[in-house]
N, C-alpha and C positions, 0 to 999 in steps of 0.2 A: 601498486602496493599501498600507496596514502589512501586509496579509497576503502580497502581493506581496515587499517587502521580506522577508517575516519566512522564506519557503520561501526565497525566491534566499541567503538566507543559512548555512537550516541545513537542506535538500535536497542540498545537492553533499557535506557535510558528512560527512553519513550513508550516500550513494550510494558515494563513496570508503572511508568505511570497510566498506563492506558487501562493494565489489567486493576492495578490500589484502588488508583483514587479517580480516573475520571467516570467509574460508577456512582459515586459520592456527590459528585456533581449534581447539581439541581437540574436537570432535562425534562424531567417526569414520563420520564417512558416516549419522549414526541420523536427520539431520532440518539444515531449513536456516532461518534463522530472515532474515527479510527485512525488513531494518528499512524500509527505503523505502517498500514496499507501506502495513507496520504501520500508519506515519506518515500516510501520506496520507487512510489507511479513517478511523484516528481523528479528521485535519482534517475531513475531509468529515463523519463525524460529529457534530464539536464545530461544525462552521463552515458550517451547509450552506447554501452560496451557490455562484452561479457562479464565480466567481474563486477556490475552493477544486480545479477541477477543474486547475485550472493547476498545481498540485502535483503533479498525477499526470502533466502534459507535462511539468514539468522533472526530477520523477526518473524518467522512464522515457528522456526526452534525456540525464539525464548515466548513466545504467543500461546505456544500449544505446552510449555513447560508452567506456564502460568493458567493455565484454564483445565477445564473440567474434561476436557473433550479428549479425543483419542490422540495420541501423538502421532503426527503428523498430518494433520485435516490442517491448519494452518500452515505448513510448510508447503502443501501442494497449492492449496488455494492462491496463497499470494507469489507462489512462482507462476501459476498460471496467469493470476493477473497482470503479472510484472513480464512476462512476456509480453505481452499486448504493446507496455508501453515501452517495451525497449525495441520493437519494432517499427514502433511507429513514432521514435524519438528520430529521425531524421536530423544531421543537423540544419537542414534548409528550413525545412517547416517546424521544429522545435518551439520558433519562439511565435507562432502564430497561436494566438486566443481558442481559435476555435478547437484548434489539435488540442489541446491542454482541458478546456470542457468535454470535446466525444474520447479523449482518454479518459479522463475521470471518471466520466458515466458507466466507458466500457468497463475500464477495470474494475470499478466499485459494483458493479452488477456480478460482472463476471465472478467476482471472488463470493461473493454471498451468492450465488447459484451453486457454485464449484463447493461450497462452506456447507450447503445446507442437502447438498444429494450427498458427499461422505459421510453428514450427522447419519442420512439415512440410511444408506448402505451399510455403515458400521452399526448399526443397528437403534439409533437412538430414534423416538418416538419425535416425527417431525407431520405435523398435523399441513398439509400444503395449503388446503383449502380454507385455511385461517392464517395463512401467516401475512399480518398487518401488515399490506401494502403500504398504507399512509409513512407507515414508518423505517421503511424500505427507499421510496420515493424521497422521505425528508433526508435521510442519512445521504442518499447520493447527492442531494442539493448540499449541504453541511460540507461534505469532503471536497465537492469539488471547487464551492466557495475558498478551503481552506486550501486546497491544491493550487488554487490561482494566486493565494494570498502567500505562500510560502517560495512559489514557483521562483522567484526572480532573486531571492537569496539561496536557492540551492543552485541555480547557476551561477550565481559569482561564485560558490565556494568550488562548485566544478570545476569553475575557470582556473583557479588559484591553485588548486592541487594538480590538474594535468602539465605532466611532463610536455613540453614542446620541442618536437624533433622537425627537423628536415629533410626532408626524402631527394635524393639527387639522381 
């Protein structure tokens, strides 16, 4: 249930800033850095339970409440993604480097695959044979930089909010 709490608190948070102001930002078009996704690969990582996927429904709910695009192309995208890594959040392998980069990759691809066949499907003019790989390639370097950088303070809040029982 804290985990519940803890996204309805700081998912809108980040989905608003993501949608404001980090367009605003000076990048100049080189890459996009998607905190929401970020956030959610690394819960799913730190927290891999079912109730972590619910993170990926409320920031892809408040994602697609903030953007242009069809409601719900964000809510599937980043559940898809956020499957990946709540799969493959083992907690054995969790805290090894390399899981936490071919997460990143996976799911940052996967969500802008999954992002950009619903633009097309739902009908929206998606050009394939021009879409700026360079800036594709930078955004997954961006996030997963940020996903390694974030990764070791969402598991201590993991650690602090799970209930510890005993099984006999």
């Amino acid at each position: 249930m804290r985990n519940i709490i803890l996204g309805l608190l700081v998912i809108p948070l980040l989905a608003i800033f993501q949608s404001t102001l980090l367009p605003y930002l000076n990048f100049h078009g080189k890459f996009n850095l998607d905190l929401v996704l970020v956030l959610v690969l690394s819960w799913n990582l730190a927290y891999p339970d079912s109730e972590s996927l619910l993170w990926a429904l409320l920031g892809g709910l408040m994602l697609d409440a903030l953007s242009g695009a069809h409601m719900g192309i964000n809510i599937i995208s980043l559940t898809v993604a956020s499957l990946i890594a709540n799969l493959a959040g083992a907690r054995v392998w969790s805290t090894h480097i390399i899981l936490r980069i071919s997460v990143g990759i996976a799911g940052t691809t996967i969500y802008y695959l999954v992002y950009f066949l619903l633009l097309t499907i739902t009908g929206w003019r998606t050009d394939w044979a021009n879409l700026p790989i360079e800036n594709f390639v930078r955004s997954i370097i961006i996030n997963v930089f940020v996903m390694i950088l974030i990764l070791p303070s969402v598991r201590w809040l993991a650690v602090k909010i799970t209930q510890r029982t005993i099984d006999i």
